[in-house]
PLY file of the C-alpha trace (Angstrom):
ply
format ascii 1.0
element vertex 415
property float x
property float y
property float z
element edge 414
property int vertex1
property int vertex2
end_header
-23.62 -100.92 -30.82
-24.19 -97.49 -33.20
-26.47 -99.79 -35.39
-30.07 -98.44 -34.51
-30.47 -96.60 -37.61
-34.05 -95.60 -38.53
-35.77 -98.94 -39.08
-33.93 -100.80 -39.94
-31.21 -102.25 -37.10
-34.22 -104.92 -35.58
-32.95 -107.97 -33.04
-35.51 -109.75 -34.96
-36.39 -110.80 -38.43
-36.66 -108.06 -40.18
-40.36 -108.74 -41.89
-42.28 -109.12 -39.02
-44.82 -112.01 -39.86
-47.80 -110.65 -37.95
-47.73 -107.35 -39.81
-46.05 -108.16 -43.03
-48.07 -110.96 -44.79
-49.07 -111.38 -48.77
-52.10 -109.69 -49.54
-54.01 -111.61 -52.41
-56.82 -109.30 -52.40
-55.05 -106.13 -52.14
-56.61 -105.03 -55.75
-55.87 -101.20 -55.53
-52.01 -100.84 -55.20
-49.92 -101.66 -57.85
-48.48 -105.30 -57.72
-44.72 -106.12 -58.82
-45.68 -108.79 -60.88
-42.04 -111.00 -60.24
-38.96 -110.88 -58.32
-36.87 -109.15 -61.50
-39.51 -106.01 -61.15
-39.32 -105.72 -57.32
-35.55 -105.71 -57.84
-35.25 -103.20 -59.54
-38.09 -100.47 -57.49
-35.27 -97.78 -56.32
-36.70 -98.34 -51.98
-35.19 -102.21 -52.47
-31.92 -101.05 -53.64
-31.79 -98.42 -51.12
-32.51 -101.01 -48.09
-30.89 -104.26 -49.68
-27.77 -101.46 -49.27
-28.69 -100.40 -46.03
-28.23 -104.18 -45.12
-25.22 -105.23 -47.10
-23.75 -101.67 -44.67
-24.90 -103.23 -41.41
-23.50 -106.70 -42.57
-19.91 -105.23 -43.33
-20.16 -103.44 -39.68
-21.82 -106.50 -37.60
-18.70 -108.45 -39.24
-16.53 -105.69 -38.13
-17.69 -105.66 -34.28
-17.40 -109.60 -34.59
-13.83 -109.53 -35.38
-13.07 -106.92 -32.63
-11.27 -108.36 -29.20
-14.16 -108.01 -27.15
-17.47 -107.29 -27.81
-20.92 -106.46 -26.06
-24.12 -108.91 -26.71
-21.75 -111.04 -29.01
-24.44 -113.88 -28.95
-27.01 -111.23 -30.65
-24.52 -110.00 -33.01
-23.79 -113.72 -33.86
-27.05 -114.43 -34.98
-27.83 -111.05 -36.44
-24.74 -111.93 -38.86
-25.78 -115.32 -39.82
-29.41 -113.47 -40.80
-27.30 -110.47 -42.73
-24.82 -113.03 -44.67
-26.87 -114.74 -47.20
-28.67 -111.82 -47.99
-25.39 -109.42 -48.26
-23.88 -112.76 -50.52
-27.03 -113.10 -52.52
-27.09 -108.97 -53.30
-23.69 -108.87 -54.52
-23.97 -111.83 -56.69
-27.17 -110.22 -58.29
-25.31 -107.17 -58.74
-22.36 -108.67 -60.40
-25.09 -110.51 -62.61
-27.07 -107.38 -63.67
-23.65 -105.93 -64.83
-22.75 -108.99 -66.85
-26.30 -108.63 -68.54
-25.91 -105.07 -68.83
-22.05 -105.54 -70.62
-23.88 -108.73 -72.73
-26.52 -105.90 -74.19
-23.75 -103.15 -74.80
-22.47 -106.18 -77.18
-25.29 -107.08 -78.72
-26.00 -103.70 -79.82
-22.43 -103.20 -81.31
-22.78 -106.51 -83.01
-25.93 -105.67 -84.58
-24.47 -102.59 -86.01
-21.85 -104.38 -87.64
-24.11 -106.80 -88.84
-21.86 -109.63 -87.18
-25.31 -111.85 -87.36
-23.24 -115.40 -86.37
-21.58 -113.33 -83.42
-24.85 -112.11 -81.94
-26.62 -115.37 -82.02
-23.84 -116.63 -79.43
-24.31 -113.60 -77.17
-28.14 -113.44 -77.30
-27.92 -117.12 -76.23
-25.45 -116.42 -73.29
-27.37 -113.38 -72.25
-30.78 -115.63 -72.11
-28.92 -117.85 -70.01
-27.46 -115.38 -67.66
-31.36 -113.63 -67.43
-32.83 -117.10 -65.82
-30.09 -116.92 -63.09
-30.61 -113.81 -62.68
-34.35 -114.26 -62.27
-33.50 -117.07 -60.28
-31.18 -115.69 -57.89
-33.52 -112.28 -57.12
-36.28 -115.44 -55.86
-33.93 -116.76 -53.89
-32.77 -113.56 -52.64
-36.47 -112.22 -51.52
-36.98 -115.88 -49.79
-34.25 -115.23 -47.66
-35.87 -111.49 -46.74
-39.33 -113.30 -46.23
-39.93 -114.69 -42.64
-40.48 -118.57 -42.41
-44.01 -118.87 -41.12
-44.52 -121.11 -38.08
-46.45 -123.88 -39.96
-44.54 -123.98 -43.13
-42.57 -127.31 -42.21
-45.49 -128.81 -40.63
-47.14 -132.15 -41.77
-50.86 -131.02 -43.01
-54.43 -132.63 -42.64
-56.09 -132.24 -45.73
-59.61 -132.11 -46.66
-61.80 -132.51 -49.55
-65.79 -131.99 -49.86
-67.96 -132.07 -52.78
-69.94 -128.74 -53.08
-73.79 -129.70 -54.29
-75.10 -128.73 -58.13
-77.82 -129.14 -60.78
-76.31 -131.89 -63.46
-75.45 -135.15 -61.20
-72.25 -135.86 -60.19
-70.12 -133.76 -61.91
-69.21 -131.94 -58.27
-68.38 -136.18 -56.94
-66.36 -136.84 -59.80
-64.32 -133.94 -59.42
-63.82 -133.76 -56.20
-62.48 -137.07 -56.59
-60.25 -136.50 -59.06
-58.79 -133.16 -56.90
-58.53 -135.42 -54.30
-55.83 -138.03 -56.87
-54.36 -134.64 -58.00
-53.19 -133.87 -54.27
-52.14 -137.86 -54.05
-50.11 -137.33 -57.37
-48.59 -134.30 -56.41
-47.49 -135.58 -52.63
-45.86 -138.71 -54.54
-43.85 -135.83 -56.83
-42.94 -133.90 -53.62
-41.68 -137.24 -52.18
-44.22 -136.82 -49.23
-46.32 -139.41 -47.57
-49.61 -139.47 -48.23
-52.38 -141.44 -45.71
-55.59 -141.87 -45.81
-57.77 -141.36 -43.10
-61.63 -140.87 -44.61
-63.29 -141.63 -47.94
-66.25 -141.41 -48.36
-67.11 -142.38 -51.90
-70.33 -141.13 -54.25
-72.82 -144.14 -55.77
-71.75 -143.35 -59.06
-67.86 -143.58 -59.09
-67.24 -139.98 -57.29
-66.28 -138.86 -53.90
-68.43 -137.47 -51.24
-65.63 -136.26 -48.28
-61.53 -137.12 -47.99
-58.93 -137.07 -45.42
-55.79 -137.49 -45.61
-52.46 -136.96 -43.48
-49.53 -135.52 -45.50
-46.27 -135.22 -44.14
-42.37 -134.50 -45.65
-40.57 -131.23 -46.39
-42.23 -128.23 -45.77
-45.92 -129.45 -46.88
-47.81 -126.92 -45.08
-45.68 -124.32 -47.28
-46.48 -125.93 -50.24
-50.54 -126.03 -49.96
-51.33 -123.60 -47.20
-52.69 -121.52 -50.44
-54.72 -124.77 -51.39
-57.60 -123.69 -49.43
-60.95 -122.62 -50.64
-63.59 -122.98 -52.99
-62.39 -124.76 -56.49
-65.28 -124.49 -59.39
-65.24 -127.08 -61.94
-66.77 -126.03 -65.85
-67.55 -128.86 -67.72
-70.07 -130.69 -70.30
-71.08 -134.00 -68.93
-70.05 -137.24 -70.24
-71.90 -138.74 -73.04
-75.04 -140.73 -72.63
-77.18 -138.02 -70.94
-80.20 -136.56 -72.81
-79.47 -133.54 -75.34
-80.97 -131.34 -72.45
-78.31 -132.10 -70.18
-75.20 -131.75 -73.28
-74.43 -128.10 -71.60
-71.75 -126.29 -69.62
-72.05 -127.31 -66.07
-70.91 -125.96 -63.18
-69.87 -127.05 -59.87
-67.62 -126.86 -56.85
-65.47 -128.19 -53.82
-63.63 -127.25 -51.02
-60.01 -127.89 -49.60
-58.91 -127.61 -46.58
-55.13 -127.37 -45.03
-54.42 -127.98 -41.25
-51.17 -127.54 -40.04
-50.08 -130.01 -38.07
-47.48 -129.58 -35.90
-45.59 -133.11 -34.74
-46.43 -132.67 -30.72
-50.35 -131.21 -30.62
-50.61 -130.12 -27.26
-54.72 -130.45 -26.54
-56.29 -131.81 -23.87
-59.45 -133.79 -24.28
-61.38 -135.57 -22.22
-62.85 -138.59 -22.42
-66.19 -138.01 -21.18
-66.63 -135.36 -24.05
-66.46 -137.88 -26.75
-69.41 -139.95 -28.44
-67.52 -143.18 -30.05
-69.30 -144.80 -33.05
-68.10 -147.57 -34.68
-69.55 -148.59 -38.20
-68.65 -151.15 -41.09
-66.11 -149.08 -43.22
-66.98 -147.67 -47.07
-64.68 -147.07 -49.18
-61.62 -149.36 -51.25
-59.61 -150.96 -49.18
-59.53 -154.68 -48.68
-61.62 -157.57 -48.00
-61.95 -156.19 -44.57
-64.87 -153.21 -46.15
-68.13 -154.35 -45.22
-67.47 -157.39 -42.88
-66.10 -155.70 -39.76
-67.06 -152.82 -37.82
-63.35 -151.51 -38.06
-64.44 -147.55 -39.40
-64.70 -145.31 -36.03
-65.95 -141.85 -35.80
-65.31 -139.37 -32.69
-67.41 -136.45 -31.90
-66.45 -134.02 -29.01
-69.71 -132.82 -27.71
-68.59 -129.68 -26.80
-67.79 -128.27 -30.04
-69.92 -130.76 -32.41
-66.54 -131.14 -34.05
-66.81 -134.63 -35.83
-64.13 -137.18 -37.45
-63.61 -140.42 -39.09
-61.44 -142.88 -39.40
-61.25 -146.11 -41.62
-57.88 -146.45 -42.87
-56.92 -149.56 -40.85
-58.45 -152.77 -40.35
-58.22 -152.40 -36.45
-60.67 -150.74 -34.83
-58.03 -149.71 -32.39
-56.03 -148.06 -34.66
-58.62 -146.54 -36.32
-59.65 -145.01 -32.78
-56.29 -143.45 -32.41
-56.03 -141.78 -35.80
-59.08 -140.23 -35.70
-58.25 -139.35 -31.79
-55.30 -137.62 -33.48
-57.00 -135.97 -36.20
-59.50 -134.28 -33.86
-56.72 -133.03 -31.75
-55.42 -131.40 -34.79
-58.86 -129.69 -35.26
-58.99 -128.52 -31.54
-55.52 -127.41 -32.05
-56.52 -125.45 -35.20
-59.43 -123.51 -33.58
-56.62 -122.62 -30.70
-54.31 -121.40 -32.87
-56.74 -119.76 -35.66
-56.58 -116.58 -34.37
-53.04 -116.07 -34.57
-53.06 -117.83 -38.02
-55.69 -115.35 -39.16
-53.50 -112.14 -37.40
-50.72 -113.36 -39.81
-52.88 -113.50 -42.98
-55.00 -110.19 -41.59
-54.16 -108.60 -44.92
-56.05 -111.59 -47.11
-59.27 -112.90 -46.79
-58.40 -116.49 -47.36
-59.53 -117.93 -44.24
-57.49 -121.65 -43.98
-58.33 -124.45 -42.09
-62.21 -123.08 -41.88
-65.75 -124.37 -43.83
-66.30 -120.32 -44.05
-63.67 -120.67 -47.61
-66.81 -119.00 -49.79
-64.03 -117.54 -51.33
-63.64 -119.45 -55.01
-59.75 -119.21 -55.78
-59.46 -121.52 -58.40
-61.41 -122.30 -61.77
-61.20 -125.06 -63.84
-62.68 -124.84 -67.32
-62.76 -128.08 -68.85
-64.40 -126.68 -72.52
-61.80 -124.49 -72.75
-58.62 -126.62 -71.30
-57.93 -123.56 -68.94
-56.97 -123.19 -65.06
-57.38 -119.87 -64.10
-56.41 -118.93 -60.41
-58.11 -115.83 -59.46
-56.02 -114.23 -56.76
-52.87 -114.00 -59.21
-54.80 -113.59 -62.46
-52.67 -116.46 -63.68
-53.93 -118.54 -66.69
-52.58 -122.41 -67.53
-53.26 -124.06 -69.90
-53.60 -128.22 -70.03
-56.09 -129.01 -67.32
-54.91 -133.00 -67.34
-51.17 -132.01 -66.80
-52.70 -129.88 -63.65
-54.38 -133.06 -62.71
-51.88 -135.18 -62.71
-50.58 -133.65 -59.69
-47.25 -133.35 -60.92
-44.75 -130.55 -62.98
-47.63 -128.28 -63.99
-49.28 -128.18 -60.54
-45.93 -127.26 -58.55
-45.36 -124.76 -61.17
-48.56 -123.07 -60.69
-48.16 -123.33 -56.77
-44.58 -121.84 -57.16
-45.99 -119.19 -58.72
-48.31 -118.26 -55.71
-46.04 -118.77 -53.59
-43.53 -115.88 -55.33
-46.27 -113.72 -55.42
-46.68 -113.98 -51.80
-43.15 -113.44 -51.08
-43.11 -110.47 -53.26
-46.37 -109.03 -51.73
-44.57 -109.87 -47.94
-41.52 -107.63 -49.03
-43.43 -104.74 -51.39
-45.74 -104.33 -47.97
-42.61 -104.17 -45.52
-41.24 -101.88 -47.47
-44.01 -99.78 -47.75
-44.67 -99.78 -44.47
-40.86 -98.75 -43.52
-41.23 -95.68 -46.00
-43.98 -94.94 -43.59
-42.17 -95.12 -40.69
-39.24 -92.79 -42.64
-41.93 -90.32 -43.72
-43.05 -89.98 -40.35
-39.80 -89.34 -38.64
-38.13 -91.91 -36.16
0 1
1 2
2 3
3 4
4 5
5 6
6 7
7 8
8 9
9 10
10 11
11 12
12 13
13 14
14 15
15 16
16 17
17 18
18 19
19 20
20 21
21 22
22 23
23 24
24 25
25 26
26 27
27 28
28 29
29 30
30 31
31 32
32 33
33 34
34 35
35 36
36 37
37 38
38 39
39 40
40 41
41 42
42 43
43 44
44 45
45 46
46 47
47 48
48 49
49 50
50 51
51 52
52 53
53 54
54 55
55 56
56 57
57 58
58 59
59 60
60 61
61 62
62 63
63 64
64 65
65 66
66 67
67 68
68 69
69 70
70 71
71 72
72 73
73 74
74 75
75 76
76 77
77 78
78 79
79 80
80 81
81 82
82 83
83 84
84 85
85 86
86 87
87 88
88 89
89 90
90 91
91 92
92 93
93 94
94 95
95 96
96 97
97 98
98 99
99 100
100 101
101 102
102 103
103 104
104 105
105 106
106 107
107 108
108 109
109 110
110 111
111 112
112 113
113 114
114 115
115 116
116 117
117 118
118 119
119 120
120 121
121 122
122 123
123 124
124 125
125 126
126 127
127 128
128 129
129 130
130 131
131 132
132 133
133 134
134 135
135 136
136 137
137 138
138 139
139 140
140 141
141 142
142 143
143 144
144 145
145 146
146 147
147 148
148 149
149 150
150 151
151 152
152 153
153 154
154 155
155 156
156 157
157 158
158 159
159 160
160 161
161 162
162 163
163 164
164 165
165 166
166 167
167 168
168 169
169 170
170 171
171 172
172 173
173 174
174 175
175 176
176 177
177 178
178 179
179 180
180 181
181 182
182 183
183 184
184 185
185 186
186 187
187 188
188 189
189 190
190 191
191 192
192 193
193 194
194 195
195 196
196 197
197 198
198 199
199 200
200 201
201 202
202 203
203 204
204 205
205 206
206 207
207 208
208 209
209 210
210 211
211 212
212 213
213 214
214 215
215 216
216 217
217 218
218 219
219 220
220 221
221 222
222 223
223 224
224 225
225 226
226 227
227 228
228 229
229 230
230 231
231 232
232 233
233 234
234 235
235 236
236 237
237 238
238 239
239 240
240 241
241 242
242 243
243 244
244 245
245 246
246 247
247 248
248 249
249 250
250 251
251 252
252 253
253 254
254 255
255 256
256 257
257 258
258 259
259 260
260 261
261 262
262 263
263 264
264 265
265 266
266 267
267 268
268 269
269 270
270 271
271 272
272 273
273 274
274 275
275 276
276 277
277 278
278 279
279 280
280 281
281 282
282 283
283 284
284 285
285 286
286 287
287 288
288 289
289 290
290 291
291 292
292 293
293 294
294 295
295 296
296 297
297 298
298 299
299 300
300 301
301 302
302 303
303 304
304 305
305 306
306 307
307 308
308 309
309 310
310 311
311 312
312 313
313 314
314 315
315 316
316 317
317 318
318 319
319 320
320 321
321 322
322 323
323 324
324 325
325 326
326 327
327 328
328 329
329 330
330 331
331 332
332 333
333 334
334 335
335 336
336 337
337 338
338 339
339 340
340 341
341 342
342 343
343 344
344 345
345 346
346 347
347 348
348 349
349 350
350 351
351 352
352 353
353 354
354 355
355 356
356 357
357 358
358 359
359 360
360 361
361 362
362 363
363 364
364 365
365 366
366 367
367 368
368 369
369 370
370 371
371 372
372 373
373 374
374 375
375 376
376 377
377 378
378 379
379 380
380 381
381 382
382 383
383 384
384 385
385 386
386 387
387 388
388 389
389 390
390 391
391 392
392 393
393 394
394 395
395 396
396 397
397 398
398 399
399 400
400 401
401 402
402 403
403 404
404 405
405 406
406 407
407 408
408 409
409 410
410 411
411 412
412 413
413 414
């Protein structure tokens, strides 16, 4: 249709997920730090153009009498419209700033202090739009990844430590954090393992999370977290230090129909009186179940129900999802080749996320981000989905800086 100009006329999404994926640990080129800076890099405008052009001419074609592979064009215009809407509106929004500083200037020179208040205020206000509407405008550009609306299994393991039980007790209270925060998201939140410490901690978690786009939210989840903190009171002066110690997440897609076939004679079944809170039913019936599939030593537990049936069928499930996962961990690791963060595996040595109780800080290190408040992260609620949202914008702008990089490439070589 006269549209295969040099890169960029693609049937497909235009970022292809295999190649183009955030790079957390790509330390040596120089990262846009937010959507407002990658707007403005002169090889955006040029191809956010280049687009807006093939949206005016796919339109065109479309409106023609009869047209060629009109089902292709069809979709390749409902890709190009949002993105040829959302570039225009930005536009029109970085002149209005633009006009807005022109005025403040003149206002300053004529001292009109009253005046300028008003404007500075309307120009603030017209900045977090505009902020806002280049996120939503490099979302659009970034591919959906196959698991990002998928329900997740997530698990939680207490990493070992001089000091007691300072790994237990916060693994458990990670553990509440991810609770809190699926009750903000409006999620549902089950529990399928716990596997509580002597002294008030938590040994091992699993729970099933399901709602909008979960897997999106806390695919970047995964890993080592390290805990800094002075032990409660009542130890020995010896012990009234800076301790340190660690857990792991881990995030399993899970998609709603797991297609794995297992069979039965490669299961051990082992039922056992069930440990944790949860009813008069803990400790008087042997309701818990765990499953191990002898070919892979994978094992799981179940002893969120009081029926042992039940039991059997989540934990049936929950191993299917693990089978699943080591099927489809090679292509989740192809789209992630760029990052070391290995989700869904024990092999997370990688420590992403600090918590530094002594000095009320969160540091995560992959964006060199800093929060402060370590309770309000805790709580699982505004503070945590703001530090989340922040990763996840940084991956975004990562996913488009490396397309882009790669299609100057492509120019430079001559296509």
């Amino acid at each position: 249709v006269g549209l295969h100009k040099c890169g960029f006329w693609r049937p497909k999404s235009l970022l292809d997920t295999a190649r183009f994926t955030p790079s957390f640990n790509s330390r040596h080129r120089k990262k846009h730090q937010d959507s407002r800076a990658l707007w403005k890099h002169e090889a955006v405008q040029k191809y956010l153009e280049t687009l807006s052009k093939e949206y005016q001419q796919v339109s065109h074609l479309l409106s023609a009498d009869s047209v060629n592979e009109e089902r292709a064009l069809r979709r390749r215009c409902a890709y190009l419209s949002p993105i040829a809407a959302a570039f225009q509106e930005i536009k029109e929004a970085e002149r209005e700033v633009q006009e807005l500083e022109a005025m403040c200037r003149e206002l300053d020179s004529r001292d009109e202090k009253q005046l300028l208040e008003l404007v500075i205020e309307e120009k603030e206000t017209l900045e977090k739009k505009f902020n806002t509407l280049c996120r939503k405008l490099f979302q659009l550009l970034v591919p959906k990844q196959k698991y990002d609306r998928s329900p997740v299994i997530l698990e939680v393991t207490a990493g070992r430590t001089t000091g007691g039980d300072i790994c237990q007790q916060f693994t458990k209270e990670m553990f509440e954090m991810y609770q809190n925060y699926a009750d903000y998201k409006r999620w549902t939140f089950d529990i399928v393992n716990y596997t509580p410490a002597e002294i008030g901690g938590l040994h091992h978690a699993t729970a099933h999370i399901s709602g909008d786009d979960v897997y999106r939210h806390l695919k970047y989840e995964g890993g080592t977290h390290r805990v800094q903190r002075i032990p409660e009171t009542g130890l020995s002066s010896r012990m009234q230090r800076i301790h340190t110690g660690t857990m792991s997440v881990i995030v399993l897609p899970q998609p709603e129909e797991v297609d794995v076939t297992v069979d039965p004679k490669d299961l051990r079944i082992d039922t056992f009186r069930a440990k944790g809170a949860g009813g008069q039913h803990v400790n008087k019936t042997d309701s818990a179940v765990r499953i191990v599939h002898l070919p892979t030593g994978l094992a799981v537990e179940c002893q969120q129900e009081r029926s042992q049936l039940m039991n059997k069928e989540i934990a049936l499930r929950t191993l299917k999802a693990k089978l699943y996962q080591q099927v489809t961990e090679k292509q989740i690791n192809q789209e992630q080749s760029a990052r070391k963060l290995q989700l869904g595996t024990r092999a997370q040595s990688e420590r992403i996320r600090t918590y530094n109780f002594t000095q009320d800080r969160v540091t995560d290190h992959r964006i060199s981000y800093d929060a402060r408040n370590i309770k309000q992260i805790l709580s699982g609620k505004e503070a945590l989905d703001k530090l989340i949202n922040r990763l996840l914008e940084f991956a975004e702008i990562e996913a488009v800086t490396e397309y882009l990089e790669n299609l100057q490439a492509l120019e430079g070589g001559g296509c």
